[in-house]
Phi, psi and omega in degrees: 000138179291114186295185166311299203302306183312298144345291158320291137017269189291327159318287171333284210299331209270333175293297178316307185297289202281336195282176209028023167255162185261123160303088205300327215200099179214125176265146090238117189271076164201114208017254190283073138253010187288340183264356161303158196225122142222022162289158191069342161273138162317170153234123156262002174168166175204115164243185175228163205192090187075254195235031167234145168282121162242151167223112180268158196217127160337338179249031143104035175233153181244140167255131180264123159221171195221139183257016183038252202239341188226310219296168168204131168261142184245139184271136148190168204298148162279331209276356183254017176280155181234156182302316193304307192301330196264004150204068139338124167288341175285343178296138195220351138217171171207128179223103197221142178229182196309320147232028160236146142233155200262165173220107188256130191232124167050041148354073164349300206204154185195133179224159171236125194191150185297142182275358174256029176243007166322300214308298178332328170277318180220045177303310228261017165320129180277200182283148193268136203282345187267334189309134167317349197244014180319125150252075174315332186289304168293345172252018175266308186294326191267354170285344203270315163323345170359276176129003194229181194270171180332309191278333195288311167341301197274350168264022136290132181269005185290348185255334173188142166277120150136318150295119200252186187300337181292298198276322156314283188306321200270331193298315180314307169304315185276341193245044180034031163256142171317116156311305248253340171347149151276111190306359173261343178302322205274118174340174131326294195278000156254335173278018164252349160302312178319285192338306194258001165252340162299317189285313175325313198289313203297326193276329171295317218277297196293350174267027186207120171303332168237135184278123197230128178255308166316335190091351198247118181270341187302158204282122145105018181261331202242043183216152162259314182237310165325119187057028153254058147317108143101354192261202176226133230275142190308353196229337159211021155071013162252169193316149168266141179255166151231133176196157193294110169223131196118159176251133190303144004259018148298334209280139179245167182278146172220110169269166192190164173255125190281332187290340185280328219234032159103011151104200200280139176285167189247047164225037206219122166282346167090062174238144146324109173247146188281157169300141159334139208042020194264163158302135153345120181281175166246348178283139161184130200221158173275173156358299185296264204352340174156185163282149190293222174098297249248172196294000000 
């Protein structure tokens, strides 16, 4: 799923094309909304808000989409659309004006709503770690109270916006706490180190198209633990795990290092796991057993 920064992103982009223009052309192919008129209303901004979009319009309406897990909007010319791109099946909204259109593709979630009505989509949203209105004091409070563990905390989004799994595993990884913590077991001063090292990375991450937490943008770099299952941890070269953290069907992947972040979480069996994408072993030993790497 696209984190905040990648969120951000696409806001910038979709603002920079559409804002102070008019609409020539507007689709959302989702359910009754198919039938909304918005040719002709203005975009007076497009902003992000954790991991949602809002795009406000002069006639006091916002289209909200969220990009779950595949979506994305693609800016491209209008004068350059084609019959075949507009039936796309993926397709799920189009807002295009005289010389841009927007392509909203494989859409999570896309709503139509009065713009002083936001808050119902995303009121109950914690402080947006990317937002002009960041409040780390409020969100160290609502993480440490949580009631749940660490790793869970920070990918409610209800406690801060905007963190996603990458980022929830590498800030946990760098500043070397067990995800499975319980977030109230943890200092002040350390879930305010978390904190402030999740804004750091999400705030680096948005002036860049490839998302890099190590700083090393090269294909197979730009992670310590996030997607390296099986690989070996950058910092003391025994396996990186992956394992189910949250109660289903909430529950998200969390890789960590068990020798750097406090042994195996207690939903991880400790079986050898392979790097991503590598082939079936004929082979298989637990955790203990060794470094990764090995047959």
């Amino acid at each position: 799923m696209p984190e905040g920064d990648t969120v951000w992103r696409t806001a910038q982009r979709l603002d920079a094309a559409l804002r102070g223009t008019q609409l020539t052309r507007a689709e959302l192919r989702w359910g009754a909304l198919i039938d909304a008129d918005l040719v002709g209303a203005t975009t007076v901004e497009v902003v992000s808000r954790g991991k949602h979009l809002l795009h406000r319009l002069d006639s006091g309406l916002t289209v909200h989409s969220h990009l779950r897990m595949e979506g994305q909007w693609r800016i491209e010319a209008t004068s350059g659309l084609t019959a075949r791109a507009l039936a796309n099946h993926q397709l799920r909204a189009l807002l295009a004006t005289d010389t841009w259109a927007a392509l909203g593709l494989r859409l999570g979630m896309l709503d139509l709503i009065e713009t002083a009505r936001e808050g119902d989509l995303v009121g109950h949203l914690g402080p947006d770690v990317l937002g002009p209105d960041w409040d780390s004091a409020e969100a160290i409070r609502r993480v440490h109270g949580s009631g749940v563990s660490i790793g869970e905390a920070l990918l409610d989004q209800r406690n801060l916006a905007g963190v996603g799994t990458m980022y929830a595993a590498e800030s946990l990884f760098v500043q070397a706490l067990p995800p499975w913590r319980a977030a109230a077991e943890l200092r002040e001063e350390e879930i305010r180190a978390l904190i402030a090292r999740v804004h750091r990375m999400l705030d680096t991450g948005r002036a860049h198209a490839i998302q890099s937490t190590t700083g090393d943008r090269r294909l197979g770099s730009t992670t310590y633990v996030h997607g390296r299952s099986g690989k070996p941890c950058r910092r003391c070269g025994m396996p990186v795990r992956v394992a189910m953290i949250g109660i289903a069907p909430r529950d998200r992947t969390m890789f960590y290092c068990p020798t750097c972040q406090g042994g195996l979480g207690p939903t991880d069996d400790g079986r050898r796991q392979r790097p991503l994408g590598t082939s079936p072993s004929r082979r298989s030993s637990d955790y203990r057993g060794g470094r990764a790497g090995g047959p």
